[in-house]
N, CA, C and O atoms as CSV, one atom per row, in Angstrom:
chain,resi,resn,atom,element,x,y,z
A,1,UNK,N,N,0.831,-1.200,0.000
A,1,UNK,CA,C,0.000,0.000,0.000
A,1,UNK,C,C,0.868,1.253,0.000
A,1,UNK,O,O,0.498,2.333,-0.461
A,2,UNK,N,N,1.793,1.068,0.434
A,2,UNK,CA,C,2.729,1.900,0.768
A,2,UNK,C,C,3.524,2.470,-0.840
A,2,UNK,O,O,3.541,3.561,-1.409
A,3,UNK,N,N,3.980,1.436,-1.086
A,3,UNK,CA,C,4.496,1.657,-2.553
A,3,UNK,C,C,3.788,2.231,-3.600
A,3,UNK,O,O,4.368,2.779,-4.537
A,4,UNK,N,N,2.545,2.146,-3.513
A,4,UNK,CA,C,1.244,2.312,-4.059
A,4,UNK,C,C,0.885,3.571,-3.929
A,4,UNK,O,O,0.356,4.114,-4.898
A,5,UNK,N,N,1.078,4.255,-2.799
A,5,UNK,CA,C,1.223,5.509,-2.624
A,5,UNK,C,C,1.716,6.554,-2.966
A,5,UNK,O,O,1.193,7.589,-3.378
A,6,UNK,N,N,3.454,6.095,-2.675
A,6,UNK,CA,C,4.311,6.751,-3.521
A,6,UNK,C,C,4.660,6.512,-4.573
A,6,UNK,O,O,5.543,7.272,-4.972
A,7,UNK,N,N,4.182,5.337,-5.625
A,7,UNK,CA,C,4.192,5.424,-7.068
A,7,UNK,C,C,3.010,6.593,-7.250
A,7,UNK,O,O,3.523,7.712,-7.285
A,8,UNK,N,N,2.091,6.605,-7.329
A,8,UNK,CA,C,0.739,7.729,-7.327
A,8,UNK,C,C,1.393,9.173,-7.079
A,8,UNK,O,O,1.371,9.899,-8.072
A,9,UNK,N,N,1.857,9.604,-6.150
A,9,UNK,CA,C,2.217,10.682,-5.916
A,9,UNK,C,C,3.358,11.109,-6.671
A,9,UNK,O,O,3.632,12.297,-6.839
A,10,UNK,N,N,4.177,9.937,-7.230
A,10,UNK,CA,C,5.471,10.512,-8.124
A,10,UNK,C,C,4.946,10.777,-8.980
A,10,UNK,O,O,5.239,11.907,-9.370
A,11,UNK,N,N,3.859,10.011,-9.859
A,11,UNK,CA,C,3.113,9.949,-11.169
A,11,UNK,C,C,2.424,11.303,-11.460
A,11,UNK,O,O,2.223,11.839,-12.550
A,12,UNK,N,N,1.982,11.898,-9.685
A,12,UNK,CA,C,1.059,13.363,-10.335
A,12,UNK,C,C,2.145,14.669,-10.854
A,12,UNK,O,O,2.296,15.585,-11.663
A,13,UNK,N,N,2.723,13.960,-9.722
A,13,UNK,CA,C,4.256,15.596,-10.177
A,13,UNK,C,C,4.909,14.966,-11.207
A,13,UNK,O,O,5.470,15.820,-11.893
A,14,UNK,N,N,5.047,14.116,-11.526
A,14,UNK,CA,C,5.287,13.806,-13.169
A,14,UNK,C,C,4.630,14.443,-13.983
A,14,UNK,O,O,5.251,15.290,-14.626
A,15,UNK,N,N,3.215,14.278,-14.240
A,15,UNK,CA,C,2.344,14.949,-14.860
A,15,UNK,C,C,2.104,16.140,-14.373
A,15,UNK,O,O,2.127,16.853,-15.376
A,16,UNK,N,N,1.799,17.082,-13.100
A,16,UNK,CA,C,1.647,17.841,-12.995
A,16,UNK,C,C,3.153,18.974,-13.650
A,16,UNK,O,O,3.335,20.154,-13.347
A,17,UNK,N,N,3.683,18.448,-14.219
A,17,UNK,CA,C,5.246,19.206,-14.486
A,17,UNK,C,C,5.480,18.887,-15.827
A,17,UNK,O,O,6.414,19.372,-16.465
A,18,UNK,N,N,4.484,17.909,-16.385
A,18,UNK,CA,C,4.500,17.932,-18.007
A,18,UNK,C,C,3.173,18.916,-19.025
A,18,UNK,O,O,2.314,18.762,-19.893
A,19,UNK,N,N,3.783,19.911,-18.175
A,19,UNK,CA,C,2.997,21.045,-18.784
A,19,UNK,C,C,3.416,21.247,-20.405
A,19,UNK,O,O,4.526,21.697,-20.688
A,20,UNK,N,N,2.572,20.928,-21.304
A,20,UNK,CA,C,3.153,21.297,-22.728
A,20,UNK,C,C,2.638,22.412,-22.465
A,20,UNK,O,O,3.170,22.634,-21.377
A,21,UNK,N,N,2.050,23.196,-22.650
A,21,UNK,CA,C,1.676,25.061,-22.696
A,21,UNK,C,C,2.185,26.194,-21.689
A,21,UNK,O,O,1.795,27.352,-21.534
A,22,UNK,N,N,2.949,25.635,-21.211
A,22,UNK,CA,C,3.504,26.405,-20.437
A,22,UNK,C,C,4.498,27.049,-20.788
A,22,UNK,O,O,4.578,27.153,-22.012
A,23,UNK,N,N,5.712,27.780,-19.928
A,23,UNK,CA,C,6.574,28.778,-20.519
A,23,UNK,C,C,7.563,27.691,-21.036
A,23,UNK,O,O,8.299,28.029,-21.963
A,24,UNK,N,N,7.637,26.779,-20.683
A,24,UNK,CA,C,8.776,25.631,-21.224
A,24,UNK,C,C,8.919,25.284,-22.527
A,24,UNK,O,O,10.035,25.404,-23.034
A,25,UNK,N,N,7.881,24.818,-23.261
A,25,UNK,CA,C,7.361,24.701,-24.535
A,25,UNK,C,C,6.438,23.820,-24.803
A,25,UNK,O,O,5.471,23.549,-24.090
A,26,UNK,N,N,6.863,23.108,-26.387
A,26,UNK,CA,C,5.278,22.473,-26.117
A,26,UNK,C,C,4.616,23.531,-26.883
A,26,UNK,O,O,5.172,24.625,-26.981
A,27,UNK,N,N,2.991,23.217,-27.674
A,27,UNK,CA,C,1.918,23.802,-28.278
A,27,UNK,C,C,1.483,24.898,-27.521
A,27,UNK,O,O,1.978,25.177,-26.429
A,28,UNK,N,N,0.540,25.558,-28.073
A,28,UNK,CA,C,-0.469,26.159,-26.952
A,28,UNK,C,C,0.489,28.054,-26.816
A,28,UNK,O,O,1.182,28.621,-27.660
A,29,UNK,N,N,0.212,28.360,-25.855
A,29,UNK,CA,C,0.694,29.359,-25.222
A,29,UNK,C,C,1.942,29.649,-25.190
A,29,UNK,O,O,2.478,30.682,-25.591
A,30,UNK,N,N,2.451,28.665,-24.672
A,30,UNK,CA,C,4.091,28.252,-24.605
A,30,UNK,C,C,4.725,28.409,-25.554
A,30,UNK,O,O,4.804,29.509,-26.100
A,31,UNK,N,N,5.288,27.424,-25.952
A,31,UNK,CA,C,5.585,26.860,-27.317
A,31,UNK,C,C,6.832,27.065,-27.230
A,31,UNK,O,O,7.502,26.962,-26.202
A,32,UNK,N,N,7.369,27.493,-28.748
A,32,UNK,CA,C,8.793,28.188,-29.004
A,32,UNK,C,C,8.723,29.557,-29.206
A,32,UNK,O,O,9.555,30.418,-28.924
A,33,UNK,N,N,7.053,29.715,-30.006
A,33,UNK,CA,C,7.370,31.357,-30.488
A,33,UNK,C,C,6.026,32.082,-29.806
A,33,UNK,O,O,5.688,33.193,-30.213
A,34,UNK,N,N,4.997,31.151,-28.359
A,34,UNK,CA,C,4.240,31.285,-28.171
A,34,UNK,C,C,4.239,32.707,-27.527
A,34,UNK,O,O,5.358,33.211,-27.438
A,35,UNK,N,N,3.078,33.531,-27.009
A,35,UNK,CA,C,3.335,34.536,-26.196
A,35,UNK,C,C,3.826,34.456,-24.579
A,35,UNK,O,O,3.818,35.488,-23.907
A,36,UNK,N,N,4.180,33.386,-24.097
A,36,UNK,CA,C,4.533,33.271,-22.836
A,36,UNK,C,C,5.853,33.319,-23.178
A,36,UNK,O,O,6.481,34.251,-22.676
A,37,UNK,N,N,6.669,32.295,-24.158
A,37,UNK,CA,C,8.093,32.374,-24.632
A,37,UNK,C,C,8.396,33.421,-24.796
A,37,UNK,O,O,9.455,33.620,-24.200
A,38,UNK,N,N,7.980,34.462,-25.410
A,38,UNK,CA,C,8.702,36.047,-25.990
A,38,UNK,C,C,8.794,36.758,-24.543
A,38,UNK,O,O,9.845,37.188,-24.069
A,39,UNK,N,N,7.560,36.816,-23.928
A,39,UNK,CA,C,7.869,37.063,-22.477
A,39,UNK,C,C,9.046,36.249,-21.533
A,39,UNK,O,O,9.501,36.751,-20.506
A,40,UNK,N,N,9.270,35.527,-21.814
A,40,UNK,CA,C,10.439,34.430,-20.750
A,40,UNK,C,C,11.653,35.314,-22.052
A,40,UNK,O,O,12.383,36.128,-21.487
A,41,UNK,N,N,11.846,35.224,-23.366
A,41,UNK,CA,C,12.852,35.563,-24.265
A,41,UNK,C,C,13.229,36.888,-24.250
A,41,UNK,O,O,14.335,37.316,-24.579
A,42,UNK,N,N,11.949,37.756,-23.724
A,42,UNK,CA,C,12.481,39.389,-24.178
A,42,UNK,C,C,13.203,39.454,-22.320
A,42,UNK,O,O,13.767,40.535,-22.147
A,43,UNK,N,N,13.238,38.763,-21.368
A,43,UNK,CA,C,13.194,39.053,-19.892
A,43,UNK,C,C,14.698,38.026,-20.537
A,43,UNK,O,O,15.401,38.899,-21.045
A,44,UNK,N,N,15.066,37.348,-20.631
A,44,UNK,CA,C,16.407,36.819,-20.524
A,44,UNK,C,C,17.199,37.386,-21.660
A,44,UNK,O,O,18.381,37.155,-21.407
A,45,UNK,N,N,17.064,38.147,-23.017
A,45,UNK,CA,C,17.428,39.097,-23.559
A,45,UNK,C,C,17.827,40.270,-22.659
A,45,UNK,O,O,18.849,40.928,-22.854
A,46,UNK,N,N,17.147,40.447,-21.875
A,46,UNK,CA,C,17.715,41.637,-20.893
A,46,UNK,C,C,18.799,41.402,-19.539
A,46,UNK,O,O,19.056,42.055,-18.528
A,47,UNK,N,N,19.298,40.023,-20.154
A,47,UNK,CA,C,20.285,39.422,-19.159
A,47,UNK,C,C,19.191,38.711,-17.627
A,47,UNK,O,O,19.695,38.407,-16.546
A,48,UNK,N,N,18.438,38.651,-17.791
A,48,UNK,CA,C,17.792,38.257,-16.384
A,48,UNK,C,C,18.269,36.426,-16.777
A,48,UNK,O,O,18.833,36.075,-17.814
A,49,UNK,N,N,17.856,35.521,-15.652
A,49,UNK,CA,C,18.775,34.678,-15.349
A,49,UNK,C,C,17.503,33.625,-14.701
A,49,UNK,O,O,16.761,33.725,-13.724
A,50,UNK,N,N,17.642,32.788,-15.570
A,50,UNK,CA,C,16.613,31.801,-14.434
A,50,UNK,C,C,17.347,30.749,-13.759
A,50,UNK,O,O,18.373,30.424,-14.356
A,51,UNK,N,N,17.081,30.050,-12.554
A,51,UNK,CA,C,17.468,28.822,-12.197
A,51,UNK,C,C,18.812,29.140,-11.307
A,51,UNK,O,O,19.320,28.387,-10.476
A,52,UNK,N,N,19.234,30.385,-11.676
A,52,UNK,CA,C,20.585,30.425,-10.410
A,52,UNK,C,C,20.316,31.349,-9.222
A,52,UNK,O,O,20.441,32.552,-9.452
A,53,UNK,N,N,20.027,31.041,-8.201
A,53,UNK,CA,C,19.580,31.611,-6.483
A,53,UNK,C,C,20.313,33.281,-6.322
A,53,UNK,O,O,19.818,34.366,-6.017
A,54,UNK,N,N,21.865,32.803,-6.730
A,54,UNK,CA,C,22.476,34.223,-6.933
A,54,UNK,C,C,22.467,35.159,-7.623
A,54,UNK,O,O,22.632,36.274,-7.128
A,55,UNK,N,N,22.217,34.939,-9.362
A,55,UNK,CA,C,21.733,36.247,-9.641
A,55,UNK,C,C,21.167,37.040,-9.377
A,55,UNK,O,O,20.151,37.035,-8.681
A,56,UNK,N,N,21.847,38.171,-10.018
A,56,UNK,CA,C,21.494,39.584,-9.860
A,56,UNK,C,C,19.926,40.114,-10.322
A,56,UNK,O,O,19.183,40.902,-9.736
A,57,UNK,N,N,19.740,39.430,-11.500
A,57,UNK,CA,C,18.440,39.663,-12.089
A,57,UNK,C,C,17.614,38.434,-12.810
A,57,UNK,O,O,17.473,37.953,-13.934
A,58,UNK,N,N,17.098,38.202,-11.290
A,58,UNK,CA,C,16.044,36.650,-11.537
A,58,UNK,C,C,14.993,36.667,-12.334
A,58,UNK,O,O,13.979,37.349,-12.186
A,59,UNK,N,N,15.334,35.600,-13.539
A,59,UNK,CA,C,14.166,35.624,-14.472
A,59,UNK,C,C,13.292,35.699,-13.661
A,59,UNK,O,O,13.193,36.914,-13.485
A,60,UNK,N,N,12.381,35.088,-12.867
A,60,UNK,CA,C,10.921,35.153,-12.337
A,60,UNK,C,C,10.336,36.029,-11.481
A,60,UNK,O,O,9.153,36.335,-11.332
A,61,UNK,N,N,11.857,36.581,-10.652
A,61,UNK,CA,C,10.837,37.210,-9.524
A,61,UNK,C,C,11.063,38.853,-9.672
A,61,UNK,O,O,10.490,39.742,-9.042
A,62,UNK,N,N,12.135,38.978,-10.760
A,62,UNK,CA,C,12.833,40.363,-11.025
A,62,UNK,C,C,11.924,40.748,-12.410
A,62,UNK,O,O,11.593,41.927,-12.539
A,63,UNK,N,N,11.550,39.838,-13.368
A,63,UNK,CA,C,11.317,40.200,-14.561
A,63,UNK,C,C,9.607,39.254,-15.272
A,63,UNK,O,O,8.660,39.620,-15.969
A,64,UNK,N,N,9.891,38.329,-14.786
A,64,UNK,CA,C,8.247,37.721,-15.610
A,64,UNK,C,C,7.363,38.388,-14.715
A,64,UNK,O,O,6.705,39.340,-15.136
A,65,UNK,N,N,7.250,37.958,-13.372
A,65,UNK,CA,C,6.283,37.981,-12.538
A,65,UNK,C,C,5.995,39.575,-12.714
A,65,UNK,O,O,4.783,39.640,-12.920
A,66,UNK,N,N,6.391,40.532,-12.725
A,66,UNK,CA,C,6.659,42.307,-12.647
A,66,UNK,C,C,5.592,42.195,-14.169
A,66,UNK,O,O,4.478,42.718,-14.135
A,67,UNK,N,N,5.952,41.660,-15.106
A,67,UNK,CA,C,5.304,41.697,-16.298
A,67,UNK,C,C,3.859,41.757,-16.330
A,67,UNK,O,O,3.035,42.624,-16.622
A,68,UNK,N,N,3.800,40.039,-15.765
A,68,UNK,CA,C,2.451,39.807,-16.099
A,68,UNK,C,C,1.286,40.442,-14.758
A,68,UNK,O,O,0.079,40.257,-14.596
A,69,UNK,N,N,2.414,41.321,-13.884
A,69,UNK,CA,C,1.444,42.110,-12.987
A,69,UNK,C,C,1.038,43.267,-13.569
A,69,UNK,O,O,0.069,43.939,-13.216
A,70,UNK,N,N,2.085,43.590,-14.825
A,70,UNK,CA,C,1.369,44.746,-15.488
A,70,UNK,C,C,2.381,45.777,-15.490
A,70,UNK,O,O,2.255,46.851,-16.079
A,71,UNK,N,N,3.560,45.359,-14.700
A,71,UNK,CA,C,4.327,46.079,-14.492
A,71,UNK,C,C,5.555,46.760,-15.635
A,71,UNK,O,O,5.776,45.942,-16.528
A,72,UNK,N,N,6.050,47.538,-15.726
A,72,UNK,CA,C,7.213,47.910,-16.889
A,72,UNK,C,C,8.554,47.462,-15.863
A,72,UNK,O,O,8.771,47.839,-14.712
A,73,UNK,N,N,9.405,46.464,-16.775
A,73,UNK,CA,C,11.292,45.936,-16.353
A,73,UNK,C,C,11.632,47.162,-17.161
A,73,UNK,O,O,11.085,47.718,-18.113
A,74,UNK,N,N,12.757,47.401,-16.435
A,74,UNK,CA,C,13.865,48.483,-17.122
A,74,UNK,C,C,14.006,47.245,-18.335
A,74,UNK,O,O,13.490,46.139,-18.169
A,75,UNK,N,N,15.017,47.723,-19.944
A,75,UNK,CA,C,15.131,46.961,-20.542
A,75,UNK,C,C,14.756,45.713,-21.452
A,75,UNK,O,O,15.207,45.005,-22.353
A,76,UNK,N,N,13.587,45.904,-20.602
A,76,UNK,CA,C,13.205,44.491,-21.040
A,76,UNK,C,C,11.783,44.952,-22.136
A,76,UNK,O,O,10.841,45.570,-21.640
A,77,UNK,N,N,11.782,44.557,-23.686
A,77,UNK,CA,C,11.099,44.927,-24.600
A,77,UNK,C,C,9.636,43.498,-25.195
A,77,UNK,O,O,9.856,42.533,-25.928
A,78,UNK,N,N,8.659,43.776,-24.735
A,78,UNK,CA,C,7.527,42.625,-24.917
A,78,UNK,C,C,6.054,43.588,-24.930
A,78,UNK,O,O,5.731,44.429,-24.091
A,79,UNK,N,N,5.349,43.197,-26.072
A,79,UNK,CA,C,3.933,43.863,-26.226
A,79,UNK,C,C,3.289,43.322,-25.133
A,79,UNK,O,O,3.475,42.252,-24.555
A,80,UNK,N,N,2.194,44.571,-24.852
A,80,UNK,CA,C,0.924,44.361,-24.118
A,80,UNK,C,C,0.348,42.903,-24.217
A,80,UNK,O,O,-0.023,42.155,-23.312
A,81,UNK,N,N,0.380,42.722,-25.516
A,81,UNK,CA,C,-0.737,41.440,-26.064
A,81,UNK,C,C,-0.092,40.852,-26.208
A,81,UNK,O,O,-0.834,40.038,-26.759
A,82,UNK,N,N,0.794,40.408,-26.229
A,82,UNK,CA,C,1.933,39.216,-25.717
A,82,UNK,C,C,1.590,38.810,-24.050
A,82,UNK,O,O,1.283,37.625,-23.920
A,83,UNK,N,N,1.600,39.649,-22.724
A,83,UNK,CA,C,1.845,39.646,-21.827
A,83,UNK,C,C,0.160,39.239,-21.561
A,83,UNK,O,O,-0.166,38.371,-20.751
A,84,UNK,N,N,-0.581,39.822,-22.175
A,84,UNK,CA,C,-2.249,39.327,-22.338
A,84,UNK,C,C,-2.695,38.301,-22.539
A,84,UNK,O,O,-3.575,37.701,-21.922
A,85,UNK,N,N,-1.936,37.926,-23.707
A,85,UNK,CA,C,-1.895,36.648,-24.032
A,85,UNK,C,C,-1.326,35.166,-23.311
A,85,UNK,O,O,-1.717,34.020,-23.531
A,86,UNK,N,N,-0.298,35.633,-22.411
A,86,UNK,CA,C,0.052,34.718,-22.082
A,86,UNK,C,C,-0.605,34.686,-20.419
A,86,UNK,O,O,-0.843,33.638,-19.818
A,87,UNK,N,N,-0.739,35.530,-20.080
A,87,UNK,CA,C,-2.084,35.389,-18.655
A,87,UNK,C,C,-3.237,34.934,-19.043
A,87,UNK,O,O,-4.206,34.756,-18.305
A,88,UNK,N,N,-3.180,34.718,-20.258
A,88,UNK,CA,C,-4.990,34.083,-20.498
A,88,UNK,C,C,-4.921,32.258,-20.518
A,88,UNK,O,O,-5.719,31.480,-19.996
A,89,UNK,N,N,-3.735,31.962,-21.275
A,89,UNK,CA,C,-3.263,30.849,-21.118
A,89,UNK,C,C,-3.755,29.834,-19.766
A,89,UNK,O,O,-3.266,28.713,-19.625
């Protein structure tokens, strides 16, 4: 029962993390040239940095997240309807 458990629970965060539409890629929203990508592309074009604790300018918490609150990044160049688009997602 036990095993049973934690096979189940590995299986959802498996799936819960095989997001195709998300900023990763994959169809949909995402993609390669989707509007969430140009947003993740125009924010790491501006040197922001995902995945390392120490940077200076964290993709997510310095530059996407600021975005899709509506907010203007120094530098960082992405349409309205890009940023619209990818909150509708």
């Amino acid at each position: 029962m036990k095993t049973l458990l934690i096979t189940l629970a590995l299986f959802g965060t498996v799936t819960a993390n095989a997001n195709p539409g998300g900023f990763g890629g994959g169809q949909g929203h995402g993609g390669k040239t989707g509007p969430c990508q140009k947003v993740k592309s125009a924010c790491e074009a501006a040197g922001f940095v995902g995945g390392d604790r120490n940077a200076k300018k964290k993709l997510w918490k310095d530059c996407v997240d600021p975005l899709m609150a509506g907010k203007s990044v120094e530098g960082v160049t992405v349409s309205a309807k890009d940023v619209e688009d990818c909150k509708m997602k």
